[in-house]
C-alpha positions in Angstrom: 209.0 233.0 269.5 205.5 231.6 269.0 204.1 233.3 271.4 205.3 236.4 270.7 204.5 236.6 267.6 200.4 235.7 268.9 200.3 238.3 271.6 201.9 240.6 268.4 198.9 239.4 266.1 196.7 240.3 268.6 197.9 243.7 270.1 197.5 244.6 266.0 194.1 243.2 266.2 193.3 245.1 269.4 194.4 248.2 268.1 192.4 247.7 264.8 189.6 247.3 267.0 190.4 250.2 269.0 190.8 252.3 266.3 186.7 251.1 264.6 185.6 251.8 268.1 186.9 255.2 268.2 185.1 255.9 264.4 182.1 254.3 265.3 181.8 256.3 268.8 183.4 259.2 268.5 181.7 261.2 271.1 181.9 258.5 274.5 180.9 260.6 277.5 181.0 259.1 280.8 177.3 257.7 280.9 176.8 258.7 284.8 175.5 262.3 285.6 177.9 263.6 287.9 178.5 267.4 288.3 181.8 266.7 291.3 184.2 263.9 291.9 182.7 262.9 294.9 179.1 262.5 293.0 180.7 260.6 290.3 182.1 258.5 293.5 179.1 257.8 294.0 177.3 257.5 291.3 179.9 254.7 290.3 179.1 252.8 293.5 175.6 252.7 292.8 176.2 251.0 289.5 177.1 247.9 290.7 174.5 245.2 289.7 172.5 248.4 288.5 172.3 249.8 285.1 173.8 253.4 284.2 170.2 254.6 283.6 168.3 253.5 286.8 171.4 255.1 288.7 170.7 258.6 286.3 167.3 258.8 287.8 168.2 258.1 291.5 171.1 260.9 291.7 169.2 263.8 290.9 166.9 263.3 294.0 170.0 262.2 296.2 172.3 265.0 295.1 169.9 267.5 295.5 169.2 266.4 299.4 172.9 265.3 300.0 175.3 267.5 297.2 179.0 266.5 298.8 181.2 264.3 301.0 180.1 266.2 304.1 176.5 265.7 303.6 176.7 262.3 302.8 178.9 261.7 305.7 176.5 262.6 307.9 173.2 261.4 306.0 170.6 259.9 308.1 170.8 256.1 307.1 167.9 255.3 306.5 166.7 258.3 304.9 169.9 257.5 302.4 168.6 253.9 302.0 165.1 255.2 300.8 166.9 257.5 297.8 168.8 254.4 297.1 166.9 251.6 297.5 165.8 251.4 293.9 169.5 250.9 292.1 169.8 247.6 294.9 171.4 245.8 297.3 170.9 249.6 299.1 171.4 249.2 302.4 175.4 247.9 301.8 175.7 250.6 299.2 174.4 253.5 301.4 176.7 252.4 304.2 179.6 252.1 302.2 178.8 255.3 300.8 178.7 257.3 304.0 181.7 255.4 305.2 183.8 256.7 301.9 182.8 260.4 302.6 183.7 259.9 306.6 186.9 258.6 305.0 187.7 261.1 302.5 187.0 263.7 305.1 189.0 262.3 307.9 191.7 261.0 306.0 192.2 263.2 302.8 191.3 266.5 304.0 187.9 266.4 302.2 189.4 265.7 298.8 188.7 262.8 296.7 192.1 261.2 296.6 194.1 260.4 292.9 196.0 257.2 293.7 194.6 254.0 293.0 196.1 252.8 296.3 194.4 255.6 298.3 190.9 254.9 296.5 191.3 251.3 297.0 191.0 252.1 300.9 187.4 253.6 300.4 184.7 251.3 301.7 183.2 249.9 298.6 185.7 250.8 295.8 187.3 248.2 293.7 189.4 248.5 290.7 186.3 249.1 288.5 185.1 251.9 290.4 188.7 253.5 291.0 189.5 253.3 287.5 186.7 255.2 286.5 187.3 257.7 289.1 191.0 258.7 288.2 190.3 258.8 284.4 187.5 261.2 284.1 188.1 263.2 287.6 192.2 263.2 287.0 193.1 262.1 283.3 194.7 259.3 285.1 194.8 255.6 283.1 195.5 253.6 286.0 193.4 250.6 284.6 190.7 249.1 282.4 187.7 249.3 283.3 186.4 246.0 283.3 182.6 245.7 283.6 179.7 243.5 282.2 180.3 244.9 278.8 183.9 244.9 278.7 184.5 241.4 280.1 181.7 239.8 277.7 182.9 241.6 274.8 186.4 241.4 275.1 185.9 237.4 275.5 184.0 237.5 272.5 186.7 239.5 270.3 189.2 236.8 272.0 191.6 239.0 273.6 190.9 237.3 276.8 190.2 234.2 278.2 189.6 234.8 281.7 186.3 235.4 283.2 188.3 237.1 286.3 187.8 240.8 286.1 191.8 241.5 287.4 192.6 239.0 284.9 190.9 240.3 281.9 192.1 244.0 283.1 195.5 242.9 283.1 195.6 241.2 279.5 194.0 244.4 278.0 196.5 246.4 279.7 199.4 244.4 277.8 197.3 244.8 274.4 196.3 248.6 274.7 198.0 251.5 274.8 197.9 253.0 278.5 196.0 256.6 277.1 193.6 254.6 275.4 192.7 252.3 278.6 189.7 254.3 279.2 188.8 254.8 275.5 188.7 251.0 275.0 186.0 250.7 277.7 183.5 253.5 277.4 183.4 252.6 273.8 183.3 248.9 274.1 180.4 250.3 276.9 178.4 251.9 274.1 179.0 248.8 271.3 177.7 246.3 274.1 174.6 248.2 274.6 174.0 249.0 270.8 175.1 245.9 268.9 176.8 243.2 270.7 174.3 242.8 273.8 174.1 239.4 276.2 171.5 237.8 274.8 171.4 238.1 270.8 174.7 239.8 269.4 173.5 241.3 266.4 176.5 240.1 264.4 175.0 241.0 261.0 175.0 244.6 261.4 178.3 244.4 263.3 181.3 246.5 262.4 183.9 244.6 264.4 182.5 241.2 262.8 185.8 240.9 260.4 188.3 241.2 263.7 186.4 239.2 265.7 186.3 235.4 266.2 183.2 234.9 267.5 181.5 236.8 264.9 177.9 234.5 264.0 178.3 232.0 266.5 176.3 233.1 269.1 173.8 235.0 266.5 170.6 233.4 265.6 
């Protein structure tokens, strides 16, 4: 009964922070250019270890020279490496990226598939990027999102205490409501970034500071 009633206390505390999220960011774009599902694919990939913004100025250039899963497919490597090498660890990400498109060409008829199974085959997709994919190509909340942001700050806020991405995804997922999987991230995305960063939290300024218990400690 204990426990229950803890994982009750905080689902209401979740959803309270949810719901100050959704005030204080009420217009949470996807903060990738992307104009297909295939560059968004991408463009997703490319973020790994990489922030949102370096990836921003690396597509334009890419796109433009290599637009869809055919041209990528069949993108020189090296000359793919070169519009890449700047968001990291580029060679990896440019073959996995031609080995996706070869995929999604051979084995889903060109189309980006919609099942997290199916994108889970695609050389170079994990949960993270899959997740993304199906809720802002297809509406689909298979998952949170779980990146930098989301695992430090959901630590923080104490609705976790796992440091394993799969782990933390699967306690929000208990905690949130299912339409509001993506919400929670894209939004926690934008607080990380404007308040709550890595190094010095700015806890004083913080809306969330009277839901969360970490709120001072690492300030200062």
């Amino acid at each position: 009964m204990a426990v229950a009633r803890k994982l009750a206390a905080k689902k209401q505390r979740a959803l309270e922070i949810l719901m100050q999220l959704k005030r204080l960011y009420p217009e949470a774009p996807c903060t990738l250019n992307y104009e297909t599902p295939v560059q968004l694919l991408v463009a997703v990939i490319l973020s790994a270890q990489c922030t949102d913004e370096r990836v921003n100025l690396v597509t334009p250039a890419l796109f433009a020279r290599f637009p869809d899963a055919q041209a990528l497919a069949n993108a020189d490597p090296e000359e793919l490496e070169s519009l890449v090498r700047s968001t990291g660890f580029y060679r990896n990400k440019a073959k996995n990226i031609r080995a996706a498109c070869h995929m999604i060409l051979e084995d889903f008829n060109g189309k980006l598939p919609n099942r997290m199974e199916d994108l889970l085959k695609l050389p170079g997709v994990a949960r993270k990027t899959a997740n993304v994919v199906l809720a802002y190509v297809y509406d689909i909340h298979a998952g949170v999102t779980v990146d930098t942001h989301v695992k430090r700050l959901s630590g923080r806020l104490g609705l976790t205490d796992y440091q394993d991405p799969i782990r933390i995804e699967r306690d929000l997922m208990k905690l949130l409501p299912q339409e509001d999987w993506e919400n929670w991230s894209i939004r926690l995305i934008y607080h990380g970034r404007a308040v709550c960063n890595a190094r010095k939290p700015n806890c004083g300024i913080c809306e969330l500071a009277s839901l969360c218990p970490s709120a001072g400690i690492a300030e200062g």
